[in-house]
N, C-alpha and C positions, 0 to 999 in steps of 0.2 A: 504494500500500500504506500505511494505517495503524500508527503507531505501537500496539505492544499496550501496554495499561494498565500499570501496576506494582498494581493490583490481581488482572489476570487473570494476570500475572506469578507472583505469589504462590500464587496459586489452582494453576494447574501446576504449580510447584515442589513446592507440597504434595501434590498427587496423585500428579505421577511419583516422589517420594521419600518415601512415608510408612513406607517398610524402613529403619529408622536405618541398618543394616550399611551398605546400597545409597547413602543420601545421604553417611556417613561416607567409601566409597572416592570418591563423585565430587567431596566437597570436595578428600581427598587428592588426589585426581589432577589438579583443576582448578591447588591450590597449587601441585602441582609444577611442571604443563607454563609457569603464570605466574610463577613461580618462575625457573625455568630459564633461559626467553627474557630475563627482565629480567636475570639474571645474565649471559649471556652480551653483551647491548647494553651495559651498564656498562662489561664487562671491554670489551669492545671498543672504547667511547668514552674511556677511560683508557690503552689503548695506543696510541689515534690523539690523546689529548691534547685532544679535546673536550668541551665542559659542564663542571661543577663538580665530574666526579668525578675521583679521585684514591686510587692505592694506601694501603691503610691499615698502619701499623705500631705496634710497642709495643718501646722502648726500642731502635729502630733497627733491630729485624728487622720484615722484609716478613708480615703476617698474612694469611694465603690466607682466604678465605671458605668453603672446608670446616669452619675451624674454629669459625662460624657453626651452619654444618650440625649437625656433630657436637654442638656445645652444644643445638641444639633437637631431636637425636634422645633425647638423654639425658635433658633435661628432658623431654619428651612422653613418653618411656618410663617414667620414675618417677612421673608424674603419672599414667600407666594403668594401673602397678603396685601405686597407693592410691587406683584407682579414679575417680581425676577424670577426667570427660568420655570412660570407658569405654561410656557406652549403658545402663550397669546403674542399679540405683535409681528414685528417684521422678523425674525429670524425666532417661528416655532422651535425648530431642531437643532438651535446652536447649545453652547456647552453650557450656560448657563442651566439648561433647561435640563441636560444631563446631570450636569454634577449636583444639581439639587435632588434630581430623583436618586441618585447613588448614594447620596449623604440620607437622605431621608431614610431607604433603609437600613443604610448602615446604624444611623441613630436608634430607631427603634430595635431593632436587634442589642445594641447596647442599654438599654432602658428594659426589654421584658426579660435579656437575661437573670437580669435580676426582682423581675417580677414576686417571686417571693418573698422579697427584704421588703416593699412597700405594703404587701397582703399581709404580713404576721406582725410588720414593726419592729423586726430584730432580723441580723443578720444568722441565715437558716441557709447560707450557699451549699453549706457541705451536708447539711440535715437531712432528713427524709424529707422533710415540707420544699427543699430547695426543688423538684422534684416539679414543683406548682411553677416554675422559671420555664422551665424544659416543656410542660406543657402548655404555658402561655405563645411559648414561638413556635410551636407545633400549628398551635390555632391558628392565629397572624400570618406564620409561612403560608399556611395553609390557602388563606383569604389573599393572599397577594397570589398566587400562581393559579389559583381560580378565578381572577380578576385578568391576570395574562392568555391563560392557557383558553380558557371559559368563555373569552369576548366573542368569537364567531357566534357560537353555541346561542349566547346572550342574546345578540344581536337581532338572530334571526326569528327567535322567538319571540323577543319584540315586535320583528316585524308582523309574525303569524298573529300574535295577539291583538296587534294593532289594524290586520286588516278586516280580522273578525270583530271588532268594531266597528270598524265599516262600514261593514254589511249590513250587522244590526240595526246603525242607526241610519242604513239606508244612502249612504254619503257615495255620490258619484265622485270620480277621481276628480273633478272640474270643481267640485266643491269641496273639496277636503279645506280642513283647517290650514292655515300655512305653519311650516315649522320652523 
């Protein structure tokens, strides 16, 4: 098997995501799930006391890397809120528009890893209850690659719903609502 190009690379990238919405969930969701894993190999090489890393703190308390998260949910959220790298305007599919959906999931991957330290109140990473983390990004991955993967699917059934409306309420195409 040959290596493919990074020209033909690009070439698919561009055709299977030329729906900003669609490329925006799959950066989100790629951030996340590489997100996650690398967060969770960190935490793990820091509690087994391997490689270079090391818990981080400020002024002698322990700083969890939710609050990582939560800083990049809140900045990605105010930057969508004035419109930067929302998809809208003259350049939809510039890197604004990217790096926000990449950050966005990489945030939230940093934030529900630690989903159980906000649900108990006490740090429970290593607990059985830590357990409720792993099941929070299950759900969320979940919802983010059913939002990628799912769009078609969605879509169409929209459409189906929408045309058996329709019918029902008798609407020739010449008078449809406009959208």
């Amino acid at each position: 098997m040959r290596p493919v190009s990074p020209h033909r690379v690009a070439h698919l990238y561009r055709l299977h995501f030329a729906d900003t919405r669609r490329e925006r969930l799959f950066l989100s969701s790629a951030g996340f799930f590489t997100a996650f894993a690398a967060t969770r190999g960190i935490t793990h090489a820091i509690r087994r006391g391997v490689g270079p890393f090391h818990d981080l703190g400020l002024g002698g308390r322990h700083l969890h890397h939710l609050v990582f998260g939560i800083a990049g949910l809140l900045g990605t959220g105010y930057l969508w809120l004035v419109e930067v790298g929302t998809g809208d305007g003259a350049r939809p599919e510039g890197p604004a528009s990217k790096l926000t959906a990449v950050t966005y999931g990489a945030a939230s991957a940093l934030t529900l890893d630690e989903f159980a330290l906000w649900l108990n109140l006490k740090d429970v990473y290593w607990a059985r209850e830590g357990r409720e983390s792993v099941d929070a990004v299950v759900l969320f991955g979940a919802a983010l690659s059913i939002g990628l993967w799912g769009e078609p699917f969605f879509r169409a059934l929209y459409r189906e719903a929408r045309r058996g409306w329709e019918r029902a309420e008798g609407l020739h195409p010449e008078e449809q609502p406009s959208r």
